[in-house]
GULUMZA-456894 format. One record per residue (C-alpha): x, y, z. Coordinates in steps of 0.5 Angstrom, whole numbers, padded with zeros to 4 digits, always signed. Layout:
<nodes>
XYZ...
</nodes>
This chain:
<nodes>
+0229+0183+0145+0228+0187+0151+0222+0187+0156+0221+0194+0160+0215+0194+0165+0213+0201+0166+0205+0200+0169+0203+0196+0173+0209+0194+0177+0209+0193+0184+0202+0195+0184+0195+0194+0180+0194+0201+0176+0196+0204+0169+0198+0198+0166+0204+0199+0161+0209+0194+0158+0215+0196+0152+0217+0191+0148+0222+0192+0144+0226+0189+0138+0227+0188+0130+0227+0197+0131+0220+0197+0133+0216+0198+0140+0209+0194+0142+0206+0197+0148+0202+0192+0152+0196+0196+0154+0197+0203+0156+0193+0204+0162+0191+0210+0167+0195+0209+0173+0190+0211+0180+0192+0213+0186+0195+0220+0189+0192+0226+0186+0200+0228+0185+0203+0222+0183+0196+0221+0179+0198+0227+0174+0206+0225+0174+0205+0218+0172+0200+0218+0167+0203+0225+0164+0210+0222+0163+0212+0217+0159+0218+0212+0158+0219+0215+0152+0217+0218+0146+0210+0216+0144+0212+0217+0136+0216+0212+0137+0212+0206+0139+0210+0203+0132+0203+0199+0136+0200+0198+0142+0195+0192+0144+0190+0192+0149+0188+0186+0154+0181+0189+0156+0178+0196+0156+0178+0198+0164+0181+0204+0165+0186+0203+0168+0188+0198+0162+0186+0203+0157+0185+0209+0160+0192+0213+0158+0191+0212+0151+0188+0220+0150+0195+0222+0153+0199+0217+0149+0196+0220+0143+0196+0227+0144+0205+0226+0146+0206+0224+0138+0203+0215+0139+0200+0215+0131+0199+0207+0131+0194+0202+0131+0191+0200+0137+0189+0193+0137+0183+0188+0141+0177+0185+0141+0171+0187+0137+0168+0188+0144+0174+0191+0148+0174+0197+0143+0166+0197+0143+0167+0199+0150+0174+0202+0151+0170+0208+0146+0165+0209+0151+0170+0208+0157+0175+0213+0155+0170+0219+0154+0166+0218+0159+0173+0218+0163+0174+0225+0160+0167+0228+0161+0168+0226+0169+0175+0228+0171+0172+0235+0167+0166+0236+0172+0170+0233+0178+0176+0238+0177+0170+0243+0176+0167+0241+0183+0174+0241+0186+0175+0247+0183+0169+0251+0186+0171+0248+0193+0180+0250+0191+0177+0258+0190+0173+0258+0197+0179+0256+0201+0183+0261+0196+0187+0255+0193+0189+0256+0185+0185+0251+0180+0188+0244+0178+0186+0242+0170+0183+0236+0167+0189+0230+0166+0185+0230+0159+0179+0232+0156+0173+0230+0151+0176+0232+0146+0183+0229+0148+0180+0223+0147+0177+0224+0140+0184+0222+0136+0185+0216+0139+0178+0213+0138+0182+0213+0130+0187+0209+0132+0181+0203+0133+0183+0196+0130+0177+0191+0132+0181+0183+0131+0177+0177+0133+0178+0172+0138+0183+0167+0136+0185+0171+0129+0191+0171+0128+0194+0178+0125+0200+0182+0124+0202+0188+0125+0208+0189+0122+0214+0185+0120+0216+0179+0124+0210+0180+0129+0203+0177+0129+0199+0177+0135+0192+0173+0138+0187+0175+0142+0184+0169+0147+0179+0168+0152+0181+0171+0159+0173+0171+0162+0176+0177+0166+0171+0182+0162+0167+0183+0157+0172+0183+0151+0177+0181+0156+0183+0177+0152+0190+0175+0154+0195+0176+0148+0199+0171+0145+0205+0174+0141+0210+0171+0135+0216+0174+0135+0221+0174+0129+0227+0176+0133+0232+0181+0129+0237+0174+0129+0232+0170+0126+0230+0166+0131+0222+0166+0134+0220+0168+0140+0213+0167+0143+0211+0172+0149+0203+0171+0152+0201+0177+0156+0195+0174+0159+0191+0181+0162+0187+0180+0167+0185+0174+0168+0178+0172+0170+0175+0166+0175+0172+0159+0172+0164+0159+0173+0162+0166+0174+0155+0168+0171+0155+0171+0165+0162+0170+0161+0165+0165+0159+0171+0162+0163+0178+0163+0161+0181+0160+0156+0190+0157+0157+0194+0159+0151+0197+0155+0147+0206+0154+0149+0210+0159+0151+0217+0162+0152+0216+0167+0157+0209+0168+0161+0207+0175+0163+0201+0174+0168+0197+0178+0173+0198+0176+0180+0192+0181+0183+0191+0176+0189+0197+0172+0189+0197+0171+0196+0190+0169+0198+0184+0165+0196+0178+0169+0195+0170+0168+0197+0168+0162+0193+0163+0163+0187+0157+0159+0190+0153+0162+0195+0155+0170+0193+0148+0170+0191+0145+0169+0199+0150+0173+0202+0147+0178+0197+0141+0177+0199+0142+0176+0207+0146+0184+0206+0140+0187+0202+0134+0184+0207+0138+0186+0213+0140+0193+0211+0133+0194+0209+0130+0193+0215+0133+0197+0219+0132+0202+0214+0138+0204+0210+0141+0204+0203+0147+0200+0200+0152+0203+0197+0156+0200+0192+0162+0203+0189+0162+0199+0182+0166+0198+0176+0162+0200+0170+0164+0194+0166+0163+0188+0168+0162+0188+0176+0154+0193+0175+0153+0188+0170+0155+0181+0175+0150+0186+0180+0145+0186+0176+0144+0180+0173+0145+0177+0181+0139+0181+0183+0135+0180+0177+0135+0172+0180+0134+0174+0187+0127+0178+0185+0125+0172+0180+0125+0168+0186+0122+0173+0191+0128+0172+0195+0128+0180+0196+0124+0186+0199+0120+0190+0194+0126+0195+0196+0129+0200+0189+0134+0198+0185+0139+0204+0182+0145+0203+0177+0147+0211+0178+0152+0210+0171+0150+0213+0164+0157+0209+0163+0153+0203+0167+0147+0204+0162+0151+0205+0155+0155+0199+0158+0149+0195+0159+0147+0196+0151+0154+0195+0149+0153+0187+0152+0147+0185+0149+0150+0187+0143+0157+0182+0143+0153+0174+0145+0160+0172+0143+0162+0174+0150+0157+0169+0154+0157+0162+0157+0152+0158+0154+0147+0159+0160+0146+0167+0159+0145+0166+0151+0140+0161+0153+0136+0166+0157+0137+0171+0152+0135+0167+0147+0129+0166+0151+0127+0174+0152+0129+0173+0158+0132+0181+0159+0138+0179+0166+0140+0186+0165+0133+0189+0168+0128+0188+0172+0122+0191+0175+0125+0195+0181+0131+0197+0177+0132+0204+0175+0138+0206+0170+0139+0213+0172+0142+0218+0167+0140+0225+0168+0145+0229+0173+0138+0232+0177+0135+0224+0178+0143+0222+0181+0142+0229+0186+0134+0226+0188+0138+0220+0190+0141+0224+0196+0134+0226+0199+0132+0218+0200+0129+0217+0206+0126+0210+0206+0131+0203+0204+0135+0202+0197+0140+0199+0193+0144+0204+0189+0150+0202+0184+0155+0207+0183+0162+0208+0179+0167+0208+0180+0169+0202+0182+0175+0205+0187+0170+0210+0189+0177+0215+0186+0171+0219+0181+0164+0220+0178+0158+0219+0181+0160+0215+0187+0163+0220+0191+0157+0224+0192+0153+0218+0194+0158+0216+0199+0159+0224+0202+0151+0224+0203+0151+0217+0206+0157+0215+0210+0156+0218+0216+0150+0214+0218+0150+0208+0221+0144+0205+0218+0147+0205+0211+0152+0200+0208+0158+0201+0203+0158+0194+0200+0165+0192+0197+0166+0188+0191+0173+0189+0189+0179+0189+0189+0180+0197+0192+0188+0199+0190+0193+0203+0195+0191+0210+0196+0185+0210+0194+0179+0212+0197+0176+0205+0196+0182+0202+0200+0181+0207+0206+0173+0205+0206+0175+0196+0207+0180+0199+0212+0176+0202+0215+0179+0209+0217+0176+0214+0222+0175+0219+0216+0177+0219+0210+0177+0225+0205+0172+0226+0199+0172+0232+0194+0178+0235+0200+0174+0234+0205+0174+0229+0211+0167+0225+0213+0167+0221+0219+0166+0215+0216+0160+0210+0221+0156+0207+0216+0157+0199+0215+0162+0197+0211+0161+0190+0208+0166+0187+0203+0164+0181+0198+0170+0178+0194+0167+0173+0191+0165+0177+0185+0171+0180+0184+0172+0178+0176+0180+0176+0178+0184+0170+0179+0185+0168+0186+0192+0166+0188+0189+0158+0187+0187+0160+0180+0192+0163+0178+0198+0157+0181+0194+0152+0177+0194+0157+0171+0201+0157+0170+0201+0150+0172+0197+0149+0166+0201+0154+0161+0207+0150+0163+0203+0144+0162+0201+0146+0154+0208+0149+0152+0212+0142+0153+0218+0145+0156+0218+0151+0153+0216+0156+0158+0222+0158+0160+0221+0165+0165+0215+0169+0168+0214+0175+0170+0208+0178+0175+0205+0185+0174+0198+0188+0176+0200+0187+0183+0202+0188+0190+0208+0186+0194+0206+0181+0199+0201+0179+0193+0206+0178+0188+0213+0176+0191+0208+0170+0195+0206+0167+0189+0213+0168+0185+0216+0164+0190+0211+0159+0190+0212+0158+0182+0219+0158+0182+0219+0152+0187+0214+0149+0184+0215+0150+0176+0223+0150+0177+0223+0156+0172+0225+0164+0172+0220+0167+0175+0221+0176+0176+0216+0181+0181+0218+0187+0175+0219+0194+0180+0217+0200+0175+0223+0200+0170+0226+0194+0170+0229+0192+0164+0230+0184+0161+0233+0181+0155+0229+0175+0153
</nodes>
């Protein structure tokens, strides 16, 4: 049985893992890769192999850089069936077609800045009929159910408490020797005590582990008292009458706002300023978590159950229309405007941040992890000017990040997760493999995991191949 990682190796975009036996290959997610506009199209373009020979894919979640390739997949020849959760295929029908709507209306921007400097226009890397195929391919499998797909594999999807829908997947192989073999991919995995989901699950034994290591070299910000920091930044930019910006994945991170902005104007904790989710995707999102309560922790059904909306409030406004998001560039007066994308590399955000940065009365609040090379990276940095739509803009306004929304296991969490699957698997375990992750990130924690679990564990670059 033959492993290969293609997405996600070394770096923290465009999930994509081949594995390959008994004549079959199962993909592990088919995600968008995001960073360079070159290696933006290459990447994601070309794949390791022919997609007509890839018998099924199963996807961890539907963020798009886990499921954001499938239109391309598809359209070169994939014809199987696309595997998650109940939830996840919910989402990643809305995430994908949003995701084709926004590179059409961004090349069209691009394009009219190209003609002027008499460059020639660049195309979509997929459109929203592109995406239309793939939706087809849907297989919506309940948590903890066990399904097979073909001959000799059955796979399980567990609780990740990453996003909505979020699963790691648990994999029983039957080996062409006749011998079992059982891989867990464990996606992205979230952080214990959040609001809103439930925690992440450990699965049961395993042979071999892949699991994500986004900060496998650091500790990020506790969860308790995010909400006050939250607070403290909206009175004080408000005061001085700017706005907050904030570049948000439209699932999960808008909604993680939201509800702690919801809690914060219960308790009167904050000015009577306007809040704006600046997302059709953000809005439908939205709906979509108040149609799957299988997702949430206990506390948010009870205040569901209660009728109590945690996903609005009086100041808060969905924004839908296009001419509505124009008007927020006009405000003069101190607002909260939540916005995606998430690494502010497309969609409404980029306009609110080439309207805005410039003045240092503003805020850019981060609330993610910003990958390299990409527009939200060079904000956290900090650089002098940064590029939006070719473009350079002096970038003067504040720039504030809080890591501890991020929905991602820190480099403690993630120790103590794989300390846990070697606990459950009695010796079984017998190799790791990093993915979804930088250098420094991902060869600081294989090292910790080799010493302290006395196992194999490999940092994968793009195309490495292993025999399980």
């Amino acid at each position: 049985m033959k492993l290969t990682f293609w997405g996600a190796a070394r770096t923290t975009t465009g999930s994509f893992h081949l594995l390959e036996t008994r004549g079959k290959r199962i993909a592990l997610d088919c995600g968008l890769f995001q960073g360079r506009r070159s290696e933006f199209f290459e990447r994601n373009r070309d794949f390791p192999c022919p997609p007509a020979d890839v018998h099924a894919t199963l996807l961890s979640h539907a963020h798009i850089d886990h499921c954001g390739n499938l239109p391309n997949f598809v359209a070169q020849g994939f014809e199987g069936n696309v595997f998650g959760t109940n939830a996840t295929m919910d989402l990643a029908r809305t995430l994908l077609l949003d995701s084709a709507y926004i590179q059409e209306k961004d090349t069209q921007f691009v394009n009219k800045i190209r003609a002027r400097k008499d460059e020639p226009p660049v195309n979509p890397l997929y459109t929203v009929e592109d995406v239309e195929p793939c939706l087809d391919l849907f297989v919506e499998i309940g948590y903890y159910r066990t399904f097979c797909f073909a001959e000799g594999f059955c796979g399980r999807f567990i609780e990740a408490g990453h996003i909505l829908g979020s699963a790691q997947v648990q994999l029983d192989v039957e080996q062409a020797s006749g011998a079992q073999h059982r891989l867990v991919f464990s996606g992205d995995i979230g952080r214990a005590g959040r609001d809103i989901l439930r925690d992440p699950e450990i699965p049961g034994e395993a042979q071999t582990l892949i699991m994500e290591c986004t900060y496998g070299n650091r500790p990020t910000e506790p969860i308790e008292g995010l909400r006050e920091e939250l607070r403290d930044l909206v009175t004080r930019v408000a005061d001085r009458g700017g706005k907050i910006i904030i570049p948000a994945f439209s699932v999960g991170r808008t909604q993680d706002l939201v509800y702690q902005l919801s809690l914060l104007f219960r308790e009167g904790a904050l000015p009577q300023i306007p809040i704006y989710v600046d997302s059709p995707l953000s809005a439908n999102v939205t709906e979509i978590f108040r149609n799957h309560p299988e997702c949430f922790d206990r506390e948010t059904r009870d205040l569901l159950r209660k009728e109590h909306n945690p996903f609005g409030f009086e100041t808060l406004t969905y924004i839908r229309d296009v001419e509505e998001s124009k008007a927020l560039n006009e405000l003069k007066e101190p607002a909260v405007i939540i916005s995606a994308s998430g690494m502010c590399e497309a969609g409404r955000i980029l306009h609110h941040l080439r309207n805005s940065i410039h003045d240092p009365k503003n805020c850019v609040l981060i609330v993610g992890f910003q990958a390299e090379h990409t527009l939200g990276r060079r904000i956290v940095e900090k650089r002098p000017k940064v590029r939006i739509f070719g473009e350079e803009h002096p970038l003067r306004a504040e720039v504030k990040v809080l890591n501890g929304f991020s929905a991602h296991a820190d480099r403690d969490e993630l120790r103590d997760y794989a300390f846990r699957v070697q606990t459950r698997s009695g010796g079984m375990l017998e190799r790791i493999f990093l993915v979804h992750g930088e250098k420094e990130a991902g060869e600081d924690l294989a090292s910790y995991l080799r010493e302290a679990l006395g196992v194999e564990v490999h940092f994968p670059e793009r195309g490495d191949t292993f025999e399980l």
